[in-house]
Backbone as a ProteinNet text record, in pm:
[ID]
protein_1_A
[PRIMARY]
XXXXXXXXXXXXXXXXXXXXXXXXXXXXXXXXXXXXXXXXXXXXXXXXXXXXXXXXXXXXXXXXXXXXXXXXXXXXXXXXXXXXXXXXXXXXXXXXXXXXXXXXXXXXXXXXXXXXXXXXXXXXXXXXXXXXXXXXXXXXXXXXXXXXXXXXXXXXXXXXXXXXXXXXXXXXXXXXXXXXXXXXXXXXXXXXXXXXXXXXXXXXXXXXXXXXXXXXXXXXXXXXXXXXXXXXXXXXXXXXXXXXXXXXXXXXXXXXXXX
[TERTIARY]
84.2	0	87.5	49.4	137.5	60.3	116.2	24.7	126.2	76.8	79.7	113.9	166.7	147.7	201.4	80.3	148.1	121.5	273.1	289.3	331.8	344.5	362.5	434.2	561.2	642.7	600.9	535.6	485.8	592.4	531.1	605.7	628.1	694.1	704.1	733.6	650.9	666.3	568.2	553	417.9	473.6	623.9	643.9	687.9	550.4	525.9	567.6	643.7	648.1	557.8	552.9	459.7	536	500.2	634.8	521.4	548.2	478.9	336.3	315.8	194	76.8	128.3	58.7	34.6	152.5	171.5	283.8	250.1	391.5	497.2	610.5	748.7	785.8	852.9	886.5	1046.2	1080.5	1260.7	1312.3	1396.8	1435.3	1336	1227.3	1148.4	1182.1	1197.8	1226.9	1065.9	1095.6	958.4	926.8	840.8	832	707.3	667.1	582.5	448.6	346.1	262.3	121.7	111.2	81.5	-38.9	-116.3	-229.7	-197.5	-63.3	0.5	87.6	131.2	177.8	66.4	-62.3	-222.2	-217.6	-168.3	-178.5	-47.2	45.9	200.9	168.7	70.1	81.1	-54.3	-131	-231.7	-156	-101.4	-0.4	96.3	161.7	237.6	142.4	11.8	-31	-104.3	-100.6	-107.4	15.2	88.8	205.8	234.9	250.2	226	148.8	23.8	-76.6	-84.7	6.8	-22.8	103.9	137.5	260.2	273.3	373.9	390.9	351.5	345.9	278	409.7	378.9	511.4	428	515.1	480.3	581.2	514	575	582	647	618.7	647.7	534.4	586	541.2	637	629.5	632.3	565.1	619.6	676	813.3	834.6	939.9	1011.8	1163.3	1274.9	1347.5	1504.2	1472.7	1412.2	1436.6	1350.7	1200.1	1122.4	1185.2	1278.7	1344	1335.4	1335.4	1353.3	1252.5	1120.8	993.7	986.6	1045.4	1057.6	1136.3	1247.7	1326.4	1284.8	1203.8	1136.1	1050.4	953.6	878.7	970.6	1084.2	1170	1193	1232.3	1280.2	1133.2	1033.9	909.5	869.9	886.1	813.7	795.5	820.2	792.9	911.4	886	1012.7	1060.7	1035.7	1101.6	969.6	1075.8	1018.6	1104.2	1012.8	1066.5	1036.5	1073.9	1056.4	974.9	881.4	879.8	927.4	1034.5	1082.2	1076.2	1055.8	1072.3	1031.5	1123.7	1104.8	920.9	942.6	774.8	693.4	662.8	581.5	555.7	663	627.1	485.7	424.1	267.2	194.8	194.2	72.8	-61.7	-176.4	-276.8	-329	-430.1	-473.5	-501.5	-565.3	-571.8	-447.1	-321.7	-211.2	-128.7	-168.3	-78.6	-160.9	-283.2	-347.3	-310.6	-226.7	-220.4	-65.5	5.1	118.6	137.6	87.1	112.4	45.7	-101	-150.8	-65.3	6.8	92.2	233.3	240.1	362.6	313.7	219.8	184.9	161.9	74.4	96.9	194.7	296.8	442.4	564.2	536	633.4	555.3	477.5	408.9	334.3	325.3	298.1	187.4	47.6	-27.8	-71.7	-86.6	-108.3	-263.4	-254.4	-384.6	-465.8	-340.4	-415.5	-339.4	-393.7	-329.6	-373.6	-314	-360.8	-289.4	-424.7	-353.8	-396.6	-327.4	-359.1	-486.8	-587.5	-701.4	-728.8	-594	-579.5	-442.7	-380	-228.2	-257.8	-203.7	-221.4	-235.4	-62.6	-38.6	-220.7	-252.7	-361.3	-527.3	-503.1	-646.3	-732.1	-739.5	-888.7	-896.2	-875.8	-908.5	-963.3	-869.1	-944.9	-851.2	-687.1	-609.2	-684.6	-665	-688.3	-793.7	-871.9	-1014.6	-1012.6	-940.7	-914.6	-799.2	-688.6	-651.3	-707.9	-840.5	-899.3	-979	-1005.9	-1098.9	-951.1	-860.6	-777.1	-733.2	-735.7	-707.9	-806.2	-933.9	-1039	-1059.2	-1048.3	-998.7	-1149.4	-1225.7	-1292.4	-1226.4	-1281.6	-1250.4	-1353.4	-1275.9	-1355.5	-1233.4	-1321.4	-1293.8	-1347.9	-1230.9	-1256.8	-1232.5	-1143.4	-1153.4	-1023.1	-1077	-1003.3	-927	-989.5	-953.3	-968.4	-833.1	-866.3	-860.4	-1000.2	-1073.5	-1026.9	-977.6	-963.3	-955.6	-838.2	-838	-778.3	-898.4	-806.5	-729.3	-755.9	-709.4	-775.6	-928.9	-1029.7	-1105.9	-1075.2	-1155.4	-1130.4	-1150	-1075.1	-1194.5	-1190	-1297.3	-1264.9	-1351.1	-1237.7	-1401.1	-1374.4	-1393.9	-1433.9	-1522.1	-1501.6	-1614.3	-1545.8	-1620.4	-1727.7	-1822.7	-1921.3	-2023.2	-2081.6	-2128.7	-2158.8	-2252.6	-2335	-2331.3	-2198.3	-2138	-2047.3	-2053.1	-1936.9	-2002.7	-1941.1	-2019.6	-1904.5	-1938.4	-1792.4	-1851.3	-1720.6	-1750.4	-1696.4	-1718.6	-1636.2	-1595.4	-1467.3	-1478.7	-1384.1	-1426.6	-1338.2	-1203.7	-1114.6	-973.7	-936.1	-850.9	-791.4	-895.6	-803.4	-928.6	-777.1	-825.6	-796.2	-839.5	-787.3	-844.7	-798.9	-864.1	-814.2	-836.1	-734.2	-689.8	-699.9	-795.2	-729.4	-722	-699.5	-636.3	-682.3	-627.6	-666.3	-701.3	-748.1	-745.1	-656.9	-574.5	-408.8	-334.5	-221.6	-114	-19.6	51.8	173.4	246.9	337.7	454.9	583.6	649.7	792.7	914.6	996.8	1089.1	1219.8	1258.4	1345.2	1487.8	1599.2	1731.8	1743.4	1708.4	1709.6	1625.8	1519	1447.2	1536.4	1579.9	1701.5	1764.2	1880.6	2007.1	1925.1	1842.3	1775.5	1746.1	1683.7	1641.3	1742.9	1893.1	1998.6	2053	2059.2	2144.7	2029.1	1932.6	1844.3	1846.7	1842.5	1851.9	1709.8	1657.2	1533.9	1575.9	1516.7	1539.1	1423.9	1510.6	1388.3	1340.3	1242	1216.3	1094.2	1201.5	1097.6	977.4	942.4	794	814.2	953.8	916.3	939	1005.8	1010.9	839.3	776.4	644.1	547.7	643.7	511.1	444.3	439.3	350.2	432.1	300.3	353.8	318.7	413.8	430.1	269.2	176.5	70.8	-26.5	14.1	-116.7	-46.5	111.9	137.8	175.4	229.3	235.3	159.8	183.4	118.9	7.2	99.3	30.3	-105.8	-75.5	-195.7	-267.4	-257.3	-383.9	-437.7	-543.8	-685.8	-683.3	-681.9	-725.3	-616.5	-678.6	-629.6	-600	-498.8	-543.2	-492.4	-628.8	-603	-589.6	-543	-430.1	-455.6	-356.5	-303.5	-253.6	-298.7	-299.5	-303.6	-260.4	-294.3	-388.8	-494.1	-576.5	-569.5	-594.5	-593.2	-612.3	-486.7	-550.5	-618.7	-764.1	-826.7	-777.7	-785.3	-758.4	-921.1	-745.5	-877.3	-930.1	-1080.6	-1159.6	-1102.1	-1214.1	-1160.3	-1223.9	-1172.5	-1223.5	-1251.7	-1400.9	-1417.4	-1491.2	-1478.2	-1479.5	-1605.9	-1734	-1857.8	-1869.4	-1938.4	-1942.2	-2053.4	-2129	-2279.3	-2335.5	-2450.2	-2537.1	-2619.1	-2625.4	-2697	-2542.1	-2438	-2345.8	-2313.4	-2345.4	-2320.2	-2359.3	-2521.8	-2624	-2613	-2566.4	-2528.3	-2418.1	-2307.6	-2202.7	-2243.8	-2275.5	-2296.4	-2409.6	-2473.6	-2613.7	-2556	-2427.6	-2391.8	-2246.3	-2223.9	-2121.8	-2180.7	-2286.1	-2375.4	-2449.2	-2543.6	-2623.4	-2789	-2871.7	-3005.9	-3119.7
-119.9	0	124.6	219.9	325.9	490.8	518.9	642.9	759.9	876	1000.5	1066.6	1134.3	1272.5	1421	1469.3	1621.3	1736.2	1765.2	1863.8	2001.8	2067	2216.5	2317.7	2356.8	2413.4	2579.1	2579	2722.1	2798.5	2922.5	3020.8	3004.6	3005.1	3038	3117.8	3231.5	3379.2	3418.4	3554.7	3667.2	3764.8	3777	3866	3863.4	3860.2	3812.4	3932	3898.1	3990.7	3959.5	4090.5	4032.4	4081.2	3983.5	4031	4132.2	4143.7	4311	4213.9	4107.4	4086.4	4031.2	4069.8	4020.8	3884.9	3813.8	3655	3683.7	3562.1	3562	3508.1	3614.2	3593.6	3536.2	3377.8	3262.8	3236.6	3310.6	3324.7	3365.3	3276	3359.2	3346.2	3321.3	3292.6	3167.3	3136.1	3073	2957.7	2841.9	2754.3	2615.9	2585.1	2428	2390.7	2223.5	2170.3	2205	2254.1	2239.1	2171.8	2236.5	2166.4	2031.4	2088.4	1996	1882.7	1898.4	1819.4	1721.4	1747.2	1610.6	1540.9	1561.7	1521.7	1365.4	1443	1357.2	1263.2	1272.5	1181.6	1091.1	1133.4	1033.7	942	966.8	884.1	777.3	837.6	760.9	653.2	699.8	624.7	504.9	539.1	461.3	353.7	368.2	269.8	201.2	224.3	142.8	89.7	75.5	36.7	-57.8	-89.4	-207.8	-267.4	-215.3	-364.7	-363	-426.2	-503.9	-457.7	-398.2	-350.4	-208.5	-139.4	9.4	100.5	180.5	277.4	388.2	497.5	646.2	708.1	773.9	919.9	1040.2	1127	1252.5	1328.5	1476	1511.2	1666.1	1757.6	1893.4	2001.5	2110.9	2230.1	2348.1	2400.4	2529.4	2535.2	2604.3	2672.9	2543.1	2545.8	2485.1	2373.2	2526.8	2520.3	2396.8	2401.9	2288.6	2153.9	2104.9	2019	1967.6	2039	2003.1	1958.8	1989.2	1911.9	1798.1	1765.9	1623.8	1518.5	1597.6	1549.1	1523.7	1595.8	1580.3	1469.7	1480.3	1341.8	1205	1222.5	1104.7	1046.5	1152.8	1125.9	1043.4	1062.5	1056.3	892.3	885.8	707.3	722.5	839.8	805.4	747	701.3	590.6	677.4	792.5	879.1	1010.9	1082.7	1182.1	1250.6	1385.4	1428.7	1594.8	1702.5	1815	1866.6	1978.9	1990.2	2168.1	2203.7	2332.7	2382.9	2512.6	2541.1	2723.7	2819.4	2982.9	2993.8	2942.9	2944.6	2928.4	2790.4	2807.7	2928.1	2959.5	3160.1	3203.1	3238.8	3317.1	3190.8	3080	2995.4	2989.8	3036.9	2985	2848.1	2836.4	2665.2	2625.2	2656.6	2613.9	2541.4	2631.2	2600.7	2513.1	2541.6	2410.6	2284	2287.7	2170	2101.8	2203.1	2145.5	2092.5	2140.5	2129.7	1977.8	2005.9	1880.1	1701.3	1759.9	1606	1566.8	1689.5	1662.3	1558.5	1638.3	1575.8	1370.3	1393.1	1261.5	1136.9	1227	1147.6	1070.2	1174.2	1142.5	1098.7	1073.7	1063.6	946.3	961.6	829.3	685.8	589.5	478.1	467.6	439.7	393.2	412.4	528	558.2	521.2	445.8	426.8	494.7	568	689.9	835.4	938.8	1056.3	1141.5	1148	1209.7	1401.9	1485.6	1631.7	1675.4	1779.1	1852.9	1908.8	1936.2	1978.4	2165	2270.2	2371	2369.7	2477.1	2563.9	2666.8	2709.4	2788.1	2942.8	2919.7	3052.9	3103.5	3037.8	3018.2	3013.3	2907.3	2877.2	2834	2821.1	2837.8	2662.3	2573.3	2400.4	2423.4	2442.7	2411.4	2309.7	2333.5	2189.7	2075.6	2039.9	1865.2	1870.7	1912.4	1863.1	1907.2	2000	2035.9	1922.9	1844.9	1738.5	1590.1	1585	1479.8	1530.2	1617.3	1648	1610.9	1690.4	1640.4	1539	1429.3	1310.5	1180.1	1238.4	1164.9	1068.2	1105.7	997.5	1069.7	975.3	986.3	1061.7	1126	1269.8	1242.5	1237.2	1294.5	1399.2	1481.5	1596.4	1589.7	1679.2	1712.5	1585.7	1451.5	1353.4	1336.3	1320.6	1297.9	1179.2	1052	946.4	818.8	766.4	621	539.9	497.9	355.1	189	171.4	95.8	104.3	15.9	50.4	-62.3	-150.9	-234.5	-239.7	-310.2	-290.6	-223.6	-189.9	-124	-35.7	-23.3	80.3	140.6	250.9	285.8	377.6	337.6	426.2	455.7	591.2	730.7	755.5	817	915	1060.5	1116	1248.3	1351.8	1470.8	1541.2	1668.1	1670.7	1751.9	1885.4	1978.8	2090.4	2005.3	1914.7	1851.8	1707.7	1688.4	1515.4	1506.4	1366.9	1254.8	1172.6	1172.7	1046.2	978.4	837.7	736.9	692.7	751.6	716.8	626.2	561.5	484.5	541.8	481.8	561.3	476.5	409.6	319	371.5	324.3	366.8	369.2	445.8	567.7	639.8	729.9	859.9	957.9	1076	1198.4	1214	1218.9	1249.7	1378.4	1490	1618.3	1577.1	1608.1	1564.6	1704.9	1674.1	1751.8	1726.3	1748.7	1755.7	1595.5	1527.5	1404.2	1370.6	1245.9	1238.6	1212.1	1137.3	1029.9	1167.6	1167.9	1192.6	1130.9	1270.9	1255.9	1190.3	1118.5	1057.2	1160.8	1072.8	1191.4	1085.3	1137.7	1081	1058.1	934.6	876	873.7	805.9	886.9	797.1	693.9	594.3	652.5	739.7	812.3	938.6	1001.2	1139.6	1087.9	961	930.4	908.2	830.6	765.1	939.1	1024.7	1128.6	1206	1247.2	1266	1243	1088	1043.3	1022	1018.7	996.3	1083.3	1062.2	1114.6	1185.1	1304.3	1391.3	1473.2	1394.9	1415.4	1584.3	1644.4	1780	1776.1	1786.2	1781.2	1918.4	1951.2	2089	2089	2237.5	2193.9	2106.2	2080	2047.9	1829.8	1866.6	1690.3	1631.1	1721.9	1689.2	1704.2	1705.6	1721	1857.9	1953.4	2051.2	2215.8	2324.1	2412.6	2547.3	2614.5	2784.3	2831.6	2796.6	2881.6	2809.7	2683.7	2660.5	2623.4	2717.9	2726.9	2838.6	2860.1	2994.7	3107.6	3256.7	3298.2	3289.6	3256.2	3255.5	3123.9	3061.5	2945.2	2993.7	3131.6	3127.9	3248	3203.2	3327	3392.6	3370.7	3432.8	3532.1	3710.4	3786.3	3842.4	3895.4	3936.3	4105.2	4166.3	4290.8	4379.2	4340.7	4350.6	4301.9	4264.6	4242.2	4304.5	4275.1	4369.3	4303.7	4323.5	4257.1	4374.9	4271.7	4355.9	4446.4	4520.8	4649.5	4557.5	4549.3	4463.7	4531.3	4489	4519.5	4552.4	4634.7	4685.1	4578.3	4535.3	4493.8	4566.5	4524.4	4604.2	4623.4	4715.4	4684.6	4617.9	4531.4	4467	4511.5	4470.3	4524	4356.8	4398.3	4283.6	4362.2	4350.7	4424.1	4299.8	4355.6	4260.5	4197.9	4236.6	4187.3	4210.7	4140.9	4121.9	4323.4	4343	4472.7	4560.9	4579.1	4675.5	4634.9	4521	4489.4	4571.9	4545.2	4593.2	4739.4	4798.5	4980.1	4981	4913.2	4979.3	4988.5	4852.9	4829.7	4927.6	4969.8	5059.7	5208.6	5243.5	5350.4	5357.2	5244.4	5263.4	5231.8	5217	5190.8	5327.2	5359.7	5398.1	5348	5376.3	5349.2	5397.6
0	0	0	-121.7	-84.8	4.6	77	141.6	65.7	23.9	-17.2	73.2	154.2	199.9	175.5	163.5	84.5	243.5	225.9	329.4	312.2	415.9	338.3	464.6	429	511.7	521.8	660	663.9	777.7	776.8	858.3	974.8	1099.2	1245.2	1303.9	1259	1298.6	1258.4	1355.3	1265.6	1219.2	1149.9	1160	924.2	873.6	767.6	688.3	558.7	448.5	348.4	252	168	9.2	-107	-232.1	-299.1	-419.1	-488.8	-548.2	-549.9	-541.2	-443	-333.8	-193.4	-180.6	-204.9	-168.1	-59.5	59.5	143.7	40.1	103.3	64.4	208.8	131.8	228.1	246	165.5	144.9	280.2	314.9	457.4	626.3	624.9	717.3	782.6	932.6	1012.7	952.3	963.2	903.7	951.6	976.2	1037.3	970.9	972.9	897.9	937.8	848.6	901.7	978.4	1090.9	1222.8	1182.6	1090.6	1052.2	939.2	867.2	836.2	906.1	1030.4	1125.6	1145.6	1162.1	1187.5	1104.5	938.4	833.9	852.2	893	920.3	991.1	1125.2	1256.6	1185.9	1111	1055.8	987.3	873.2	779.6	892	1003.6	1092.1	1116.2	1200.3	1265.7	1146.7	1037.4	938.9	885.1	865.5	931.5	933.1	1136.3	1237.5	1223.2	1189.1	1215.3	1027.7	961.3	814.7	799.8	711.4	643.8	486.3	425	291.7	292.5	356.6	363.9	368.3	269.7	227.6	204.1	288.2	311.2	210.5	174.6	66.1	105.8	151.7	162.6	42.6	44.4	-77.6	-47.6	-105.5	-106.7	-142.2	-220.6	-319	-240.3	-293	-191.2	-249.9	-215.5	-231.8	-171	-192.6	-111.7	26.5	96.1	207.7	296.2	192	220.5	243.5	196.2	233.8	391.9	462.9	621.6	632.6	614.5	674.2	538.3	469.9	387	481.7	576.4	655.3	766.6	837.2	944.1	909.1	839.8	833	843	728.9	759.5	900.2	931.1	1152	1185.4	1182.1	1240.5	1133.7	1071.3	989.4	859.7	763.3	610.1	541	500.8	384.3	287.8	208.3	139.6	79.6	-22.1	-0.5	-141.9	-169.3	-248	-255.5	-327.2	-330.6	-444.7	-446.6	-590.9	-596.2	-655.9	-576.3	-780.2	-805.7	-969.2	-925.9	-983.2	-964.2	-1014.7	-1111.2	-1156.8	-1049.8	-979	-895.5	-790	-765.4	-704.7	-703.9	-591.7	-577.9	-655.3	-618.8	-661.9	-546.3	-612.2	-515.4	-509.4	-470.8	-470.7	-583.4	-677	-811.1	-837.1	-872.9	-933.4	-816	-684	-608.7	-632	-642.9	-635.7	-794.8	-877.3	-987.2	-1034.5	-939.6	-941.5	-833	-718.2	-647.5	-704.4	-780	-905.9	-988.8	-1070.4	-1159.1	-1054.3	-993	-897.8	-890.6	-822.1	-797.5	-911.1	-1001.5	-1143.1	-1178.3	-1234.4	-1293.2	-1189.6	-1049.8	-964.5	-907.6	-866.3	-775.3	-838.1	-847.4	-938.9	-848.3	-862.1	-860	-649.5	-614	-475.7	-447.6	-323.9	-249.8	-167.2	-124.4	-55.5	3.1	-70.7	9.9	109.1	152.4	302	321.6	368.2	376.3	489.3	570	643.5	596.6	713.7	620.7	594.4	672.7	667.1	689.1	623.1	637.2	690.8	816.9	905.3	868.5	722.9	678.3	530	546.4	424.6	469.4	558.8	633.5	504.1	412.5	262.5	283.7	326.6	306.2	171.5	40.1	-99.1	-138.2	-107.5	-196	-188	-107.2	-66.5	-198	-185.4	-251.8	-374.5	-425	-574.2	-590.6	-478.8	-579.9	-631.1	-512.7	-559.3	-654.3	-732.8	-861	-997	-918.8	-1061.5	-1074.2	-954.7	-974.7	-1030.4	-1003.6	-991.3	-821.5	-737.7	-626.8	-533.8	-433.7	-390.6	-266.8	-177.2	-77.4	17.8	156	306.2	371.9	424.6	493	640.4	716.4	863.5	897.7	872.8	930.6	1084.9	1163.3	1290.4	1331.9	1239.1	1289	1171.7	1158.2	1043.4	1109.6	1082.9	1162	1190.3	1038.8	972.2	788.6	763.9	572.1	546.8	411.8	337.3	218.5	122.6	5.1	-95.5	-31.8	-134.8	-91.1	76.1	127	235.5	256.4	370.2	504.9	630.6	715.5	825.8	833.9	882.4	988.7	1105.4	1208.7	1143.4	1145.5	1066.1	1158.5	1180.2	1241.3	1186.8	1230.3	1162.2	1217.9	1192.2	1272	1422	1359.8	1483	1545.3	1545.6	1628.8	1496.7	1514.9	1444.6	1336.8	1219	1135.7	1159.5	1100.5	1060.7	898.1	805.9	636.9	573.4	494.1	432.9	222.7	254.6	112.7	38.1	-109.3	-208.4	-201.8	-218.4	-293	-446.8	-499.3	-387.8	-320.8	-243.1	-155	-109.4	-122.3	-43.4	61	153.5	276.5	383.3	412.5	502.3	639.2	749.9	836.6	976.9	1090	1185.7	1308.6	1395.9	1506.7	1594.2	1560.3	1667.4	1837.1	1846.5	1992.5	2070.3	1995.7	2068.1	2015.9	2140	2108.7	2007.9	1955.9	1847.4	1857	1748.4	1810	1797.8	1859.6	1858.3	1790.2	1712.8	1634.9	1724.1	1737.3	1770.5	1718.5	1793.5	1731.7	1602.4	1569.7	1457.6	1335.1	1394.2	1273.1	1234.2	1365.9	1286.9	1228.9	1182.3	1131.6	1005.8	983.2	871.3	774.3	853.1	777.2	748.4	781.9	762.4	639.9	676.7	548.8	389.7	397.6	339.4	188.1	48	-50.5	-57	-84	-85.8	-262.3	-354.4	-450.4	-514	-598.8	-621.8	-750.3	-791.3	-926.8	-927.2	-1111.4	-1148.3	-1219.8	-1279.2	-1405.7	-1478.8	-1533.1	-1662	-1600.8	-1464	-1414.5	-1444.9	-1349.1	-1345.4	-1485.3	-1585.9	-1707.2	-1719.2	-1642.8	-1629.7	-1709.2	-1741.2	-1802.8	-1772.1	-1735.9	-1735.5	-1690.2	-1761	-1787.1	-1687.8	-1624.7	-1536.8	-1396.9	-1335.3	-1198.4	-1197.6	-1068.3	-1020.8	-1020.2	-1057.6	-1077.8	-1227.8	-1330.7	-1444	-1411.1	-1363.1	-1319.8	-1214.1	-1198.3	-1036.1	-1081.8	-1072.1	-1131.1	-997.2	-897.2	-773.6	-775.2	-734.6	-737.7	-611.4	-540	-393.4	-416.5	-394.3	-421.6	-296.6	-157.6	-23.7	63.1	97.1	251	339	433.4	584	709	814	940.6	998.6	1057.1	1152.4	1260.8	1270.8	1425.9	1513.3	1637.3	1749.5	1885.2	1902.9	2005.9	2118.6	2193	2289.7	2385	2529.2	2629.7	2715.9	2745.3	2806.7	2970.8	3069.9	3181.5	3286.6	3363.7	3476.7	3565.9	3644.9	3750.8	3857.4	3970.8	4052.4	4116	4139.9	4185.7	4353.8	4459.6	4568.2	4502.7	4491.6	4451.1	4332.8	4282.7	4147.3	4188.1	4242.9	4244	4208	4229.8	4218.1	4067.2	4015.8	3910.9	3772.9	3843.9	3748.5	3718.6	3841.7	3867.2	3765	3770.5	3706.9	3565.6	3523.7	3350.8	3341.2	3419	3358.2	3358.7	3432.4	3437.1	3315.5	3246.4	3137.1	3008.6	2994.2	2875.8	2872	2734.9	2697.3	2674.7	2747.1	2774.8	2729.6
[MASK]
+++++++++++++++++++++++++++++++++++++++++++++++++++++++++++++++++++++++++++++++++++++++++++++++++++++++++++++++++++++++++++++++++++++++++++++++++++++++++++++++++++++++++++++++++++++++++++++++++++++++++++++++++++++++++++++++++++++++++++++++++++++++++++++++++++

């Protein structure tokens, strides 16, 4: 069985630039994997863990530097991994990552059973990849899932959380699946997983590795326009008052309001 995972090396700081078309500029930013993407690792682990023949992929678009969370997964249980790093991809929105990372999987991955995503990037928040890559893949999709139940060779069933409780789904293979915050604790990577991810070859491949062209990544591939960015005014907190009683209470708020 092969598991997918597409991860995505975000910022660890707020202290965000932005390039002349209001995409983060990631050059240089201190970065670690993102958080809802370990969600998707420790799933992938704990499958594993309980079958026999199960090989993890990690896989990633970014600059250089992405490399480390290809590496980090290594430390932690994936069997290999790869980059997809190209100047083109620059300012891609979800369209063009979701089109860049299918292409990736296509031409790089032989025949995957299942990929697994964080179901938000912290720096992004929009949950559209995952599900724009199961449209370009054709692969059946659950979202918000917390927990894999159980998966065989043809089907796989997941825990999934919803406005109002829990369903449990089942869904053919392949499947995409978006991933968040579990009930079990994480695992933590052992010194046998650092050496392994060390020495480990993390091969990079560009547009033209993946088959793909100029006009449907990066910016030229993303219709979505962002016409600015800004961080919000932060609220000022209100002030506290400690009243002895429900009557001094009622006095104060009736005397700082308008009636």
């Amino acid at each position: 069985m092969k598991i997918v995972l597409c991860i995505k090396q975000v910022p660890d700081t707020a202290d965000i630039k932005w390039t002349e078309n209001n995409t983060i500029q990631r050059e240089g930013l201190e970065s670690i994997m993102n958080p809802f993407d370990t969600y998707g690792l420790e799933a992938a682990i704990r499958i594993k863990n309980n079958k026999d023949n199960v090989e993890i992929i990690s896989v990633t678009m970014g600059p250089p530097q992405a490399e480390t969370v290809i590496r980090a997964s290594l430390a932690l249980g994936a069997d290999r991994g790869f980059v997809i790093s190209d100047r083109k991809f620059a300012g891609a929105d979800t369209i063009a990552t979701s089109t860049t990372l299918s292409g990736a999987i296509k031409n790089k991955i032989e025949n995957p059973d299942l990929i697994i995503c964080g179901q938000f990037a912290i720096d992004g928040d929009t949950a559209q990849t995952p599900a724009m890559i199961a449209q370009k893949l054709g692969y059946a999709q659950v979202t918000y899932v917390r927990e894999i139940i159980d998966i065989s060779e043809t089907n796989v069933k997941v825990k999934r959380e919803v406005e109002d409780g829990i369903e449990i789904v089942e869904a053919e293979l392949p499947c995409v699946l978006s991933m968040i915050k579990p009930d079990y604790k994480l695992s933590r990577p052992l010194i046998n997983g650092f050496k392994y991810a060390q020495q480990a070859e993390v091969p990079y491949y560009s547009m033209e590795d993946i088959e793909l062209s100029a006009e449907n990544v990066g910016i030229k591939g993303s219709p979505t326009y962002v016409s600015k960015a800004f961080r919000p005014e932060q609220k000022q907190g209100g002030e506290k008052l400690k009243p002895e009683t429900i009557k001094d209470t009622v006095k104060i708020i009736m005397e700082n309001i308008n009636v």
